[in-house]
C-alpha positions as CSV (number, residue, x, y, z in Angstrom):
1,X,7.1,-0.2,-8.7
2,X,6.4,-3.6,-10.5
3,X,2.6,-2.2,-11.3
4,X,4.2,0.6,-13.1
5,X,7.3,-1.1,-15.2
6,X,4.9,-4.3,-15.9
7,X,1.8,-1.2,-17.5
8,X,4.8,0.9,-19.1
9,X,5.7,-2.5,-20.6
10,X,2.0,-3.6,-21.5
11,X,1.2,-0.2,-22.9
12,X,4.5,0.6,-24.9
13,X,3.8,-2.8,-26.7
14,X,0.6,-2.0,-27.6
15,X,1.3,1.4,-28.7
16,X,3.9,-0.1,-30.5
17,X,1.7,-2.6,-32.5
18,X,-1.0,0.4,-33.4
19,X,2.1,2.6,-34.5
20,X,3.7,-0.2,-36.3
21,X,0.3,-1.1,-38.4
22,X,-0.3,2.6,-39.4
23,X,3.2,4.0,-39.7
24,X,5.3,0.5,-40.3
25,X,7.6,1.4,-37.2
26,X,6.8,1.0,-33.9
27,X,9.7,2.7,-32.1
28,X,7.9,6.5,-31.6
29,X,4.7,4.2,-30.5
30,X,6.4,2.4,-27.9
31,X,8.8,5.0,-26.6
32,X,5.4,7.3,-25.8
33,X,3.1,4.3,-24.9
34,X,5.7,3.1,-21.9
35,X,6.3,6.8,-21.3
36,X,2.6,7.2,-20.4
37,X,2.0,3.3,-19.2
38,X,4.7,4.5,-16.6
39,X,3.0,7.4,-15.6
40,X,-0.6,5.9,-15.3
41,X,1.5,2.8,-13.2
42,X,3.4,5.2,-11.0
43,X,0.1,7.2,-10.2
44,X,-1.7,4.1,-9.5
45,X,0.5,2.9,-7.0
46,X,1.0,6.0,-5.6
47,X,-2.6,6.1,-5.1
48,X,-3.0,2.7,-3.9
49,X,-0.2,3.0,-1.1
50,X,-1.8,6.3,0.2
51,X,-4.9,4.5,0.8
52,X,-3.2,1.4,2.4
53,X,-1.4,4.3,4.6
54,X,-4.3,6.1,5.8
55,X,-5.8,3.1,6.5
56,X,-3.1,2.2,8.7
57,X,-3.1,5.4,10.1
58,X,-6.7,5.5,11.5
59,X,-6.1,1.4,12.3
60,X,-3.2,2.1,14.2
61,X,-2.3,5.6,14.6
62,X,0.2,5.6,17.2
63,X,2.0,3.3,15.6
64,X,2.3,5.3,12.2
65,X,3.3,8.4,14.2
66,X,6.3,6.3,16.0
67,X,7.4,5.7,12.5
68,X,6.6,9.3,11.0
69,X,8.7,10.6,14.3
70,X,11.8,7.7,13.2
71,X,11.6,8.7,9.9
72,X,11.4,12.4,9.8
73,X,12.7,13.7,13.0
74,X,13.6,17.3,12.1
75,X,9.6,17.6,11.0
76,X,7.7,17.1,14.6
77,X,6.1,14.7,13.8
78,X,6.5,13.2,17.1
79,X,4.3,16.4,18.5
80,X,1.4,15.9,16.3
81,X,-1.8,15.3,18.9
82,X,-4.0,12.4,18.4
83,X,-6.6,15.1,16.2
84,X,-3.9,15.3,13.6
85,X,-3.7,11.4,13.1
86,X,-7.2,11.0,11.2
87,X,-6.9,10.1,7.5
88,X,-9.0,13.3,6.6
89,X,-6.3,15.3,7.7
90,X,-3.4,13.7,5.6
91,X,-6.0,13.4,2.3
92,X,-5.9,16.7,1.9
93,X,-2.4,17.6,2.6
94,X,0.4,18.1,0.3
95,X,2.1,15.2,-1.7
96,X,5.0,15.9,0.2
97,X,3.0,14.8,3.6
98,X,1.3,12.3,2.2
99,X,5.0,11.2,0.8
100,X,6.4,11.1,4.3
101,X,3.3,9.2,5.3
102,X,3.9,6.3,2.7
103,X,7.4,6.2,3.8
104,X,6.1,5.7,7.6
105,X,3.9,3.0,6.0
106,X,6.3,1.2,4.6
107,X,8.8,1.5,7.1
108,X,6.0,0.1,9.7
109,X,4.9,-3.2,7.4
110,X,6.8,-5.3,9.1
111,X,4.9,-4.0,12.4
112,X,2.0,-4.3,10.7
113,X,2.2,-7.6,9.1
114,X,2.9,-8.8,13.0
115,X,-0.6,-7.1,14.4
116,X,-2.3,-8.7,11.6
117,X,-1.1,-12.2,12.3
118,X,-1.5,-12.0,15.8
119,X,-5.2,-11.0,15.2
120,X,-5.3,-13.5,13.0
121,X,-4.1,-16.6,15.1
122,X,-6.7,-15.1,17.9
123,X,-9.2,-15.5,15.7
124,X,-8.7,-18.7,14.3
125,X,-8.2,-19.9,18.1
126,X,-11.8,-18.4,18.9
127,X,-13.0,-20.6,15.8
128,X,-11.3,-23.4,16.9
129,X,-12.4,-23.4,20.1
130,X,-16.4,-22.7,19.2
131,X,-16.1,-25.7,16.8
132,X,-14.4,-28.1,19.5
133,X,-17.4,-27.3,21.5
134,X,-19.6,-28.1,18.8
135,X,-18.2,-31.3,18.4
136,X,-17.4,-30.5,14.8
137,X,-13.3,-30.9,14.9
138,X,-12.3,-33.8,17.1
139,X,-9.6,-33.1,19.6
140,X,-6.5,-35.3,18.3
141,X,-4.5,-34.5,21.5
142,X,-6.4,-37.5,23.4
């Protein structure tokens, strides 16, 4: 929620500053500028973590239903079938469902951040081992 405190800040100063030139107080200015730099930060991290989610959930979608099943067990989410785990189908469900799919995102991070390094370390080993054979990085273990 840094995005939106940090825009509600940013925006409540500004507003502030215009209010303060026309009106020579700032105070109503910066009470409705952070009001509404809030709301513009909240949506857009709202936004931004329900694409990271769906993402996640067509990358790994078994994975995202273990934690949707974890985190909301009285909803069945652990009876969903694999049609039900596409991002089209949670895009155009209610902010309650895409809620519960954040949560399961953020709950699974630490899962995730895991898969990405260990793709990560396989892939620098594959470019390691293709530039060894070129003879461009010298083997130091000799």
């Amino acid at each position: 929620m840094f995005v939106a405190s940090s825009t509600a800040a940013l925006v409540g100063l500004a507003a502030a500053a215009a209010t303060g030139i026309f009106t020579g107080s700032g105070s109503i200015g910066f009470l409705l500028g952070s009001c509404a730099g809030f709301v513009g930060g909240s949506l857009h991290y709202y936004r931004m973590c329900l694409a990271q989610a769906l993402s996640s959930l067509d990358e790994h979608p078994r994975l995202m239903q273990l934690h949707l099943a974890y985190n909301f067990p009285w909803l069945g989410y652990q009876h969903l079938r694999r049609s039900q785990l596409r991002s089209k189908e949670w895009a155009r469900t209610s902010f309650a469902r895409q809620g519960n799919l954040i949560a399961a995102w953020l709950s699974a991070s630490d899962a995730l951040d895991e898969i990405h390094d260990r793709k990560t370390a396989l892939i620098l080993e594959a470019i390691i081992r293709q530039e060894t054979a070129k003879g461009l990085i010298e083997d130091k273990e000799e």
